[in-house]
C-alpha positions as CSV (number, residue, x, y, z in Angstrom):
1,X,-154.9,-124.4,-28.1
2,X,-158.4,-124.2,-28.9
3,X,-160.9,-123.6,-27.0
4,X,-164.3,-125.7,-27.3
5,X,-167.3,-124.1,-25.3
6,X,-168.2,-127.4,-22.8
7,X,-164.9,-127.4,-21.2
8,X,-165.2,-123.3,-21.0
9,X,-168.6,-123.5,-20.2
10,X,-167.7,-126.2,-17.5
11,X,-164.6,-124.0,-16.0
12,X,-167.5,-120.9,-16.0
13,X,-169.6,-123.3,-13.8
14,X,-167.1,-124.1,-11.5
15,X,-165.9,-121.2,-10.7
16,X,-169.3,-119.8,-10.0
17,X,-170.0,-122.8,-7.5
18,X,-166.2,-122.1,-5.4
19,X,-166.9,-118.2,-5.7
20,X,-170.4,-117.7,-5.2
21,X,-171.6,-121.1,-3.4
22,X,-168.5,-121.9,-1.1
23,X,-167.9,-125.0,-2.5
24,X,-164.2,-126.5,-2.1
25,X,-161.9,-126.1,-4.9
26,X,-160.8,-130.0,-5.1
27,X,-164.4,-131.5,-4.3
28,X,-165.4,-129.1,-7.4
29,X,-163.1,-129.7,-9.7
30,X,-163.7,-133.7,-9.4
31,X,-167.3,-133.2,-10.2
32,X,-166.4,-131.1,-12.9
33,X,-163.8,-134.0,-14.5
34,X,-166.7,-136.7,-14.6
35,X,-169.0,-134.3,-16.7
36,X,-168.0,-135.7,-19.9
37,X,-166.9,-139.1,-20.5
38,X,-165.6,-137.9,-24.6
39,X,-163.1,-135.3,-22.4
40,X,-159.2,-136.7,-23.4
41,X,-156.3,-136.2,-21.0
42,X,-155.4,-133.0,-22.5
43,X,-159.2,-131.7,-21.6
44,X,-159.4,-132.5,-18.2
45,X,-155.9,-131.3,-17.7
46,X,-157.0,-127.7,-19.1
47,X,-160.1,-128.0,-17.3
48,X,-158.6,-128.5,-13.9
49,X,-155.6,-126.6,-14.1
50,X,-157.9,-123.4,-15.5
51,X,-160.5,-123.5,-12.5
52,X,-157.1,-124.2,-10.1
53,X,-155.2,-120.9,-12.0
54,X,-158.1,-118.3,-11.5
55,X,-158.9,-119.7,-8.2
56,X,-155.3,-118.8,-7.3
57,X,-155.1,-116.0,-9.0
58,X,-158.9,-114.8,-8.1
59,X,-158.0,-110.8,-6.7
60,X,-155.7,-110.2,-9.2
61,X,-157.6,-111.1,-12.1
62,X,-160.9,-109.8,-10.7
63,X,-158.6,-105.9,-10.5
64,X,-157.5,-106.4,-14.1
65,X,-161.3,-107.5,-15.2
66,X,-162.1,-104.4,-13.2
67,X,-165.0,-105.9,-10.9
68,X,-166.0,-104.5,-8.0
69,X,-168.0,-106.5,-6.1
70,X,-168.7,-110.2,-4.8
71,X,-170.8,-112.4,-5.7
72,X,-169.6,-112.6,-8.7
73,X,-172.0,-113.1,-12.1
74,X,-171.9,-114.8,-14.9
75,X,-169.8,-111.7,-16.6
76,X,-167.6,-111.4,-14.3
77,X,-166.4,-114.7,-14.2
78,X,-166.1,-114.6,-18.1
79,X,-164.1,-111.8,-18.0
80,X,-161.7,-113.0,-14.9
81,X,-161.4,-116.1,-17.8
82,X,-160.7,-113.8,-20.2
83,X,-158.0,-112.3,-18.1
84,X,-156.7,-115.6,-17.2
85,X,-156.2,-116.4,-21.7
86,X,-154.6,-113.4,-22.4
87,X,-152.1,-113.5,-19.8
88,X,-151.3,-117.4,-20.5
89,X,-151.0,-116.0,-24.6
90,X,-153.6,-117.3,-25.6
91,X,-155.7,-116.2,-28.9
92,X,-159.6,-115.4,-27.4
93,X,-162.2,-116.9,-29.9
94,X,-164.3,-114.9,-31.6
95,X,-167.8,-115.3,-29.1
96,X,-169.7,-113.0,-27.0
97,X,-168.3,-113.3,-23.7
98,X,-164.5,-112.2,-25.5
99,X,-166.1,-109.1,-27.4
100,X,-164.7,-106.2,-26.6
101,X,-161.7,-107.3,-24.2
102,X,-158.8,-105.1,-23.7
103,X,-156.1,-107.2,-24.4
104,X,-153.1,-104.5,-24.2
105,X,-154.9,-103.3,-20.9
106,X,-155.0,-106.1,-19.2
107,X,-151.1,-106.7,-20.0
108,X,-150.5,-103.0,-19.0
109,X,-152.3,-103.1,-15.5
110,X,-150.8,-106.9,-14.5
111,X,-147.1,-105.4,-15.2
112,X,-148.7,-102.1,-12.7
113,X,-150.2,-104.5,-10.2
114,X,-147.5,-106.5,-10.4
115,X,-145.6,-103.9,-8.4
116,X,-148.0,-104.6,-5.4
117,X,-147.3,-108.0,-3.1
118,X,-151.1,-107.7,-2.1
119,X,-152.0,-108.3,-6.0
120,X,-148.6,-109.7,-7.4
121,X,-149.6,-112.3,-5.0
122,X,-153.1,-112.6,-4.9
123,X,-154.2,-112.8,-1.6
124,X,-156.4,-110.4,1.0
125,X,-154.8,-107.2,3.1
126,X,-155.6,-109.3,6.1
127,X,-153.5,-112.4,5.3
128,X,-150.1,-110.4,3.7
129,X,-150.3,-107.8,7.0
130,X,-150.6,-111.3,9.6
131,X,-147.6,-112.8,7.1
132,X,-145.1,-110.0,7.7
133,X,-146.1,-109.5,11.1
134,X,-145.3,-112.8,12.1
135,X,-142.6,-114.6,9.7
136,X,-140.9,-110.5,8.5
137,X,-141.0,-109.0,5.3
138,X,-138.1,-111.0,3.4
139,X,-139.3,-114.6,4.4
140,X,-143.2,-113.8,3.7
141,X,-142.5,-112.8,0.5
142,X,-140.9,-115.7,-0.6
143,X,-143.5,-118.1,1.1
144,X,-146.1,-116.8,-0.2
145,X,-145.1,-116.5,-4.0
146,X,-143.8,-120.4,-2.8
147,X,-147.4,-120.9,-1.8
148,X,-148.6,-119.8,-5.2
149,X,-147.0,-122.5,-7.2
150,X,-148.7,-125.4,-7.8
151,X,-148.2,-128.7,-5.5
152,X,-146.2,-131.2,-6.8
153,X,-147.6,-134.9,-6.3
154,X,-145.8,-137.1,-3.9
155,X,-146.5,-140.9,-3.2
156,X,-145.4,-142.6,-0.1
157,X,-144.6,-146.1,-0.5
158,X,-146.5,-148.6,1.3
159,X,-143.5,-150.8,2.9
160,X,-145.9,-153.0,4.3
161,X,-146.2,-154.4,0.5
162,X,-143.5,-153.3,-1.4
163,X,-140.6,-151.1,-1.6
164,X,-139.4,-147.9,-2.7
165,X,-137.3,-149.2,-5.8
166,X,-140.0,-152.1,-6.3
167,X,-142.6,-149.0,-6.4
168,X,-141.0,-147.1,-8.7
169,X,-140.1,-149.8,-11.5
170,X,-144.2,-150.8,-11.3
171,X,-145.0,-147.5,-12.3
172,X,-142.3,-146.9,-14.7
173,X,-144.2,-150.1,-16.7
174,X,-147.2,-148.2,-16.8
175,X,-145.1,-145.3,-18.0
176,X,-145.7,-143.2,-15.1
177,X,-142.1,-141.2,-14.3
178,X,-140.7,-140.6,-11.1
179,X,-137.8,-139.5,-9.1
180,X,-136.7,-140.6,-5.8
181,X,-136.2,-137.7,-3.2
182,X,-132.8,-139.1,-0.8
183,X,-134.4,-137.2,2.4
184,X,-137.6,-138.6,2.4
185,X,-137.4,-142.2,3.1
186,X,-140.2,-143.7,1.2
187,X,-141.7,-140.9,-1.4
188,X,-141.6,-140.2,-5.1
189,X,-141.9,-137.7,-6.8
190,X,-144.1,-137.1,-9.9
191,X,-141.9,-136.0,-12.9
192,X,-145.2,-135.3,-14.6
193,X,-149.0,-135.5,-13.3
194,X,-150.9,-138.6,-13.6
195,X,-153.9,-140.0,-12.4
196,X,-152.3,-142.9,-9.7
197,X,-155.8,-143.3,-8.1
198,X,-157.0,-145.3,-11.7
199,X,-154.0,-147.6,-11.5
200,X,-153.9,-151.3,-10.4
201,X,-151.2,-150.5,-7.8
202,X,-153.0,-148.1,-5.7
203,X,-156.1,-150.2,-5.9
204,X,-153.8,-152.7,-4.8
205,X,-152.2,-150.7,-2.0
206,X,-149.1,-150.3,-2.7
207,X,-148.5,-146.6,-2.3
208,X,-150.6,-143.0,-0.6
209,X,-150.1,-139.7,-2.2
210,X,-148.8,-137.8,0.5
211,X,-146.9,-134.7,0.6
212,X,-143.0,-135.1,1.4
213,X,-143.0,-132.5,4.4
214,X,-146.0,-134.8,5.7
215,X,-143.7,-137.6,5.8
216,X,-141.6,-136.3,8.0
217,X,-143.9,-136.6,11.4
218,X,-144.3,-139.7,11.6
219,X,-140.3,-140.2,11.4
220,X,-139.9,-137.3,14.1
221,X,-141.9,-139.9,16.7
222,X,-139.2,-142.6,16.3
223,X,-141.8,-145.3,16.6
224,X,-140.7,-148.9,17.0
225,X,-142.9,-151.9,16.0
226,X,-144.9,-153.5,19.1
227,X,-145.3,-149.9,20.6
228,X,-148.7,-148.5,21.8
229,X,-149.3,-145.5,19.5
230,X,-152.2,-142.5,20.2
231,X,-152.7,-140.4,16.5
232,X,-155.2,-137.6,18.3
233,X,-156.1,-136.0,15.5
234,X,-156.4,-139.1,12.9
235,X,-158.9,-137.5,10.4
236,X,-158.1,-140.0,6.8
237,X,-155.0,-140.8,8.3
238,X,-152.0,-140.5,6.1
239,X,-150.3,-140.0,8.9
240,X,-152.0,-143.1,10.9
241,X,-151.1,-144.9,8.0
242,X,-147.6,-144.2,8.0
243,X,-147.1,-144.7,11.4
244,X,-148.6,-148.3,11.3
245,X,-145.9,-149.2,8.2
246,X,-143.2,-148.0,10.7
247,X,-144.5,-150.4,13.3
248,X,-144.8,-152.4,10.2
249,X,-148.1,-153.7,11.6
250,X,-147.3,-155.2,15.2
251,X,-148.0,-153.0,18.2
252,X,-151.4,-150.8,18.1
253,X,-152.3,-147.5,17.0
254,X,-155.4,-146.1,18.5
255,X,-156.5,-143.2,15.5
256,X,-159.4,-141.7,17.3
257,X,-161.3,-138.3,16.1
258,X,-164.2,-136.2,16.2
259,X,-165.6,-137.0,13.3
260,X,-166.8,-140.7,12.5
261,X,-167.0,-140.2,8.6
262,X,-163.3,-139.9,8.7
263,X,-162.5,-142.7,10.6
264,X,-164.3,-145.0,8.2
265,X,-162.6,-143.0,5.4
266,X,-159.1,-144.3,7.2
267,X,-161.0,-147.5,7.4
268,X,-161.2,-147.9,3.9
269,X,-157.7,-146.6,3.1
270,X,-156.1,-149.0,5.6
271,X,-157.9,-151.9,4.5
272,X,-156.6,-151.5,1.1
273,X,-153.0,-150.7,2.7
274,X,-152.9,-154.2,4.2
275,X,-152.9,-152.5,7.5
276,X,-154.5,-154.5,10.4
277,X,-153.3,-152.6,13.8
278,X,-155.4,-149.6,14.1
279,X,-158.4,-149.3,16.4
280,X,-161.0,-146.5,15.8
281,X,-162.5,-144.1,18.0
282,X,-164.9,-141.3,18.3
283,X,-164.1,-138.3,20.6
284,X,-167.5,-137.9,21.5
285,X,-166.8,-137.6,25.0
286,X,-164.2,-136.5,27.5
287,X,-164.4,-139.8,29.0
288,X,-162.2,-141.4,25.6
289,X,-159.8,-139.1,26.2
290,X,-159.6,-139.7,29.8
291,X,-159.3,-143.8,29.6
292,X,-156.5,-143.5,27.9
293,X,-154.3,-140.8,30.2
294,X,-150.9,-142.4,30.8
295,X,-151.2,-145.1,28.4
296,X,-149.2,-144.5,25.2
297,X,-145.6,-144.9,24.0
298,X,-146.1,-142.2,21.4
299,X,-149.0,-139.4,21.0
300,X,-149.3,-137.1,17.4
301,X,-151.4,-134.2,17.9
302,X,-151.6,-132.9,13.8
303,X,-153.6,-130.1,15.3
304,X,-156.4,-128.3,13.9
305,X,-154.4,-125.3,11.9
306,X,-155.1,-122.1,9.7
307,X,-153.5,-124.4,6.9
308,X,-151.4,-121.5,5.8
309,X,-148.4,-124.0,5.1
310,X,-150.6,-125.9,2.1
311,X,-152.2,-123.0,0.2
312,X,-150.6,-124.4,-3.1
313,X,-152.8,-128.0,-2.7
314,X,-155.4,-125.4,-1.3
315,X,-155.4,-122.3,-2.9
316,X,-159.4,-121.3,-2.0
317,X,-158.4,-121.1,1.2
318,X,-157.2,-117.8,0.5
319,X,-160.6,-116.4,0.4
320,X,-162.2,-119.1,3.1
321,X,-159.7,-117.9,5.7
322,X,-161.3,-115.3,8.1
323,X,-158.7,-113.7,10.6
324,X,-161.2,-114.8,13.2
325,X,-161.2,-118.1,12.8
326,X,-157.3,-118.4,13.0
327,X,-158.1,-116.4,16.4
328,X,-159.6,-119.3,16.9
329,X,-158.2,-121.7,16.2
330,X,-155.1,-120.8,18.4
331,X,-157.1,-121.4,21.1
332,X,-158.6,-124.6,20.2
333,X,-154.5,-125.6,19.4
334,X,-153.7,-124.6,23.1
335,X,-157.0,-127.1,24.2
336,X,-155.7,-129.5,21.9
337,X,-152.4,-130.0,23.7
338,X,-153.5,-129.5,27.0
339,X,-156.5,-132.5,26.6
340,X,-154.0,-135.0,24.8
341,X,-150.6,-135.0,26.4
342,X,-151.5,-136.4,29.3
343,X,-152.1,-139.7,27.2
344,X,-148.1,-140.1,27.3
345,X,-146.9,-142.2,29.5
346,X,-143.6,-141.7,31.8
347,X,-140.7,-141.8,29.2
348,X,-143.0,-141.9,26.1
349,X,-143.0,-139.3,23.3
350,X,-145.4,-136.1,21.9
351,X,-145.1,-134.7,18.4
352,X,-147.2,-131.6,18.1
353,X,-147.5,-130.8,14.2
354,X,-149.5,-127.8,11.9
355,X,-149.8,-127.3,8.4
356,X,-149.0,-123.7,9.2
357,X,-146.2,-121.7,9.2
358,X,-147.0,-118.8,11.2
359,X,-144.7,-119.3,14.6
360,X,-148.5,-118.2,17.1
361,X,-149.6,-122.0,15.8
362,X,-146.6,-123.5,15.8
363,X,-143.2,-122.5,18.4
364,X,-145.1,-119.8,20.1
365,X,-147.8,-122.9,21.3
366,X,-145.4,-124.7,22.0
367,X,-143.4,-122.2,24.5
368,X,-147.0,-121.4,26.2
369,X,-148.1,-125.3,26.9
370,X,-144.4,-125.8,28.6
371,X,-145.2,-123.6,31.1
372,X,-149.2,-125.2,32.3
373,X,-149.3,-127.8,34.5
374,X,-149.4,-130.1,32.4
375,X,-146.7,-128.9,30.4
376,X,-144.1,-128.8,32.9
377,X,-143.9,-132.7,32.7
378,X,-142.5,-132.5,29.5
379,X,-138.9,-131.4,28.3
380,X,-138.4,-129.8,24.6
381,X,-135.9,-131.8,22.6
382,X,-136.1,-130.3,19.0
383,X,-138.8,-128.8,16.2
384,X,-138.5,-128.2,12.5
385,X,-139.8,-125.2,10.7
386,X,-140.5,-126.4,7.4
387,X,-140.9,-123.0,4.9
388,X,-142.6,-123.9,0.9
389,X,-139.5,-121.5,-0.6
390,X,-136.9,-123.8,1.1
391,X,-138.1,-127.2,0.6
392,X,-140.0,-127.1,-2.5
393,X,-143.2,-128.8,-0.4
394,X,-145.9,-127.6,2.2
395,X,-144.8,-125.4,4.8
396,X,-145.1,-127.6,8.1
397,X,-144.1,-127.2,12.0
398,X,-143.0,-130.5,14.2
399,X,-141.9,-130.1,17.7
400,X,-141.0,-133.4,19.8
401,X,-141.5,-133.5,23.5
402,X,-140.7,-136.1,26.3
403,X,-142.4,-136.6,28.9
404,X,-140.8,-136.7,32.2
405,X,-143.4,-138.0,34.9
């Protein structure tokens, strides 16, 4: 591989903008792909799996480069790249930013580091002490070198147009390889990266990406066509859309949120999808929550979480992540549930689901809200704890409650 200085220069940039400006990784990397329309497949592909790999890999390359302090300059970043070339075997090219680079060091101190989770594993003191105390030594360890290998891309059929075996012949033709996963009802599975979002079929809505342990809540709801369905928590709505192909389009969902720029995102999606039995609406006011208390056969709260469970799609969230805000945000979790599960009606059924697998978010929140007032209308039937280094996908939580009276 060679390396040609816009795509370096343009992984340089990119890095600065996550490290130094708080961008986010994804939003980042998308504006970097569109810099040059004369970039082939190959180029892109370096250029975001580069800015992805050092964003992951950020505090261990930073202690090999020997830098010291944040913000990062210019330098820094070229050396963290250099670090990032050597260890991947490749040849540095003879320019200014490479001169000088130690190249047996910085094998030499990766095997030493290498010794330490903290480093081995790139992530803050903070984060690995709140892993161990919560999930024990021997499971964090292997969720969180789980967590450090790249996401695989999933696709959820849309069964509202097509199916599963239809899916996958249509994107065979455009010699796009998948394989079908036999627990996951409608998904595929990538063999090799592509970009679906070009293709006539997703224009066409036909299929979402979604991950495969995402799939699973809407399944965990058991949701019947013709029932009256509450998704709390919509935001885009892969999960409202899921739902609504379940229901295979009779009944109604009500996706409501706090934010209205993500409602008209799932407006958008679900227009594409075919789907026509959604209704939209803002939390901007007690008073919507309120209307609809006793109402639904089905609530999903897909509460607000630390996203611990998805740091492989979301690896700057390594350095994002404040221990306060996860303080937080068990709070607001707690709020969550207390708000929204009076919208289940007698007999009707709440899913309660994170991205997270640290139990304080997910079982122990659970445990708490059954004993409130609330909570005590409502029996625990059964949860999955879904762990990256057992299923091969995010780490997720799902508990399913009934509601009594």
């Amino acid at each position: 591989m060679r390396f040609h200085r816009n795509i370096s220069f343009a992984v340089i940039d990119a890095l600065m903008a996550i490290f130094n400006e708080g961008e986010y990784a994804d939003k980042v990397v998308a504006r970097a792909l569109k810099l040059d329309k004369r970039w082939g497949s190959s180029d892109r592909k370096f250029v975001a799996e580069t800015i992805y790999d050092i964003v992951r890999w950020k505090r261990l390359y930073a202690e090999i480069a020997e830098i010291k302090k944040e913000p990062f300059d210019r330098d820094s970043i070229w050396r963290m790249f250099a670090v990032w070339a050597t260890l991947k075997g490749y040849t540095l090219p003879d320019w200014k930013y490479f001169e000088g680079t130690p190249v047996r060091r910085i094998k030499g101190k990766f095997d030493e580091l290498s010794k330490d989770r903290k480093f081995k594993e790139s992530i803050p003191d903070w984060m690995d002490e709140m892993g161990v105390k919560e999930l024990g030594e021997t499971i964090w360890s292997k969720e969180i070198t789980a967590q450090n290998e790249p996401a695989k891309v999933i696709l959820r059929t849309n069964t509202i147009k097509t199916t599963k075996e239809a899916l996958k012949q249509e994107l065979l033709q455009l010699d796009i390889h998948t394989k079908v996963l036999p627990d996951y009802p409608e998904a595929l599975e990538l063999e090799e990266r592509a970009n679906v979002f070009m293709t006539d079929i997703f224009k066409n809505g036909l299929f979402e990406v979604q991950d495969a342990s995402s799939q699973m809540v809407a399944h965990m709801l058991d949701i019947q066509p013709g029932m009256r369905v509450v998704d709390t928590c919509a935001g885009a709505g892969g999960k409202t859309l899921h739902m609504a192909c379940l229901m295979q389009n009779k009944g109604q969902i009500i996706a409501m949120d706090l934010y209205e720029s993500k409602l008209k995102q799932l407006k958008i999606r679900a227009k594409r999808n075919g789907i026509h039995n959604i209704e939209y609406r803002v939390i901007d006011t007690t008073k919507v929550i309120k209307k609809l208390h006793g109402q639904a056969d089905r609530v999903l709260i897909d509460a607000p979480c630390s996203g611990l469970g998805v740091l492989k799609r979301n690896p700057d969230a390594k350095w994002k992540l404040k221990p306060e805000f996860i303080d937080n945000i068990r709070k607001v979790q707690a709020e969550v549930l207390e708000s929204y599960a009076p919208i289940v009606k007698p007999g009707g059924k709440l899913v309660y689901a994170t991205c997270s697998v640290l139990p304080s978010e997910n079982q122990e929140q659970v445990e708490k809200f059954l004993t409130t007032a609330i909570g005590k209308n409502f029996t625990f039937v059964q949860d999955k704890k879904v762990l990256a280094h057992q299923s091969g996908y995010d780490g997720f939580y799902m508990a399913l409650l009934t509601r009594n009276k």
